[in-house]
N, C-alpha and C positions, 0 to 999 in steps of 0.2 A: 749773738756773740756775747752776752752782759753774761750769760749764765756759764761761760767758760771762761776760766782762772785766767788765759793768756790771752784773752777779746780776741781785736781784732788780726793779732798775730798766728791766731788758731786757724784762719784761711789760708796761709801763703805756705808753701814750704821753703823756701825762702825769706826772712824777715829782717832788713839790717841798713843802717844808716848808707852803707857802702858794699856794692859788690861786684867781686870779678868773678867772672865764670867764665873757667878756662877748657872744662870738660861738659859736655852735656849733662842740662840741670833735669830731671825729670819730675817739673812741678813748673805752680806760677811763684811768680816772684813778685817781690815788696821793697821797693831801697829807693832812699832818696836821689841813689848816682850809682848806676850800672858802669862796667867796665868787663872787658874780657869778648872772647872771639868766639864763645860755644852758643849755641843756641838753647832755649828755654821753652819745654809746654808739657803739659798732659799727657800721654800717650794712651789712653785707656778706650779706644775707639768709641765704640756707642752707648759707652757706660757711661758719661761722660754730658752732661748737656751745655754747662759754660765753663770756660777758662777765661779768668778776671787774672791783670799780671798790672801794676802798679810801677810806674817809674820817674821821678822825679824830674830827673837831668839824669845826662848821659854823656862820656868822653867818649873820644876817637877812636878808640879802643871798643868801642862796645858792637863790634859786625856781630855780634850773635840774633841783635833783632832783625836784622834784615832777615834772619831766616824760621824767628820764634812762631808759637802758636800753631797747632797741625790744620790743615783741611780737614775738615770734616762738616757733610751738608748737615748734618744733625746737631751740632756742635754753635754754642755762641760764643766769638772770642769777642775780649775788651781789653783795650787795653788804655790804661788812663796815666796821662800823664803831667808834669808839672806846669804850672803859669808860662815859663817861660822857653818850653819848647813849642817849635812851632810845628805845625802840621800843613806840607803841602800836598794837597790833592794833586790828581793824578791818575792813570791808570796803573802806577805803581803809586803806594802811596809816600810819599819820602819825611822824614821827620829830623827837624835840625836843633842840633842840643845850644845851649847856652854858651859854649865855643865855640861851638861852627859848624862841625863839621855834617852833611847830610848823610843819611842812611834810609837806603829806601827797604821799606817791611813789604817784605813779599805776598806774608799770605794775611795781610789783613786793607779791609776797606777804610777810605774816611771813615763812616758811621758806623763803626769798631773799635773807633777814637777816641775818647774823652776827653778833656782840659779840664786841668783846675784854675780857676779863675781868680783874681783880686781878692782874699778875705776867705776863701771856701776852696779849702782841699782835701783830697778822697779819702785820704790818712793823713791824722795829724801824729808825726812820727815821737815827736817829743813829749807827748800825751801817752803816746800807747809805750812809749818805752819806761816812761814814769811808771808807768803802773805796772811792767812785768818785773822794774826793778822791786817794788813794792812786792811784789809776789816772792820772788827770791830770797829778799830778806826773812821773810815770815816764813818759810821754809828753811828755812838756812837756822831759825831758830827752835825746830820743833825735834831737834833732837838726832841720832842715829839711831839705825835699827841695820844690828848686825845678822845675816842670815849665810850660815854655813851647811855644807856637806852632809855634817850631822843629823842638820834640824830635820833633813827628810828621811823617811822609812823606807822609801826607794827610791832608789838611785833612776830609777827609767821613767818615775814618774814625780817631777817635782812640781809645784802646784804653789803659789801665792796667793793667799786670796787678801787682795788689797781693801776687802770692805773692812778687815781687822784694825785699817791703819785711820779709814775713814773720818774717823773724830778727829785725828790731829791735821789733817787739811784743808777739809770742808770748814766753815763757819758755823 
């Protein structure tokens, strides 16, 4: 991830200090604090060999994990989360956020589980957002690049080729 401009925020599609998902997410997710009732995974069957989904803490609001990450025997889910949820085994597994409330994940095992512990967490959120801010800015200064109707010879076949812009975003 060093050699892609947005690190480690280029894995999730999802990436955000806070989020609610009210409708079905079709990706993993990244947020310090889930919320909302839809559920979140992958769906790409055996194209597919892990689905990694990161979550800090989580409100009462958040039943969409009960039902997140798909079955699949080919498939490796993880799902890692903050110091101070806890994870209770089970033959459901049930996980209790920093308020309270328990939510048990259907389709995944304890050892699908991860914890971040004292001093060592799986995403440091205020590190990786430092630096997409960073990314922003240095884009935000390289100028506009207006491309209209005109610029192409035909209308049915329009064509960017972005290695032209290449120098002013690469280093």
């Amino acid at each position: 991830i060093q050699a892609n401009p947005l690190g480690v925020a280029s894995l999730f599609h999802v990436f955000s200090l806070d989020a609610t998902l009210n409708a079905h997410t079709e990706g993993n997710v990244a947020t310090a604090e889930l919320s909302g009732n839809a559920n979140f995974n992958t769906r790409l069957g055996d194209l597919l060999t892990y689905d990694y989904s990161y979550i800090q803490d989580f409100n009462a609001n958040a039943k969409g994990l009960q039902s997140a990450f798909a079955v699949n025997p080919s498939r490796q889910n993880m799902l890692f989360v903050g110091k101070n949820v806890t994870v209770i085994p089970g033959s459901q597994v049930g996980l209790r956020s920093t308020n309270g409330p328990v939510i048990n994940v259907d389709h995944l095992k304890t050892t699908d589980i991860s914890k971040d512990t004292n001093g060592q967490v799986y995403i440091d959120f205020d590190a990786a957002f430092a630096q997409l801010q960073a990314l922003s800015t240095k884009l935000a200064q390289q100028g506009i690049v207006t491309i209209s109707n005109r610029d192409f010879a035909d209308n049915n076949r329009r064509i960017i080729d972005m290695k032209e812009y290449a120098d002013q975003v690469n280093d």
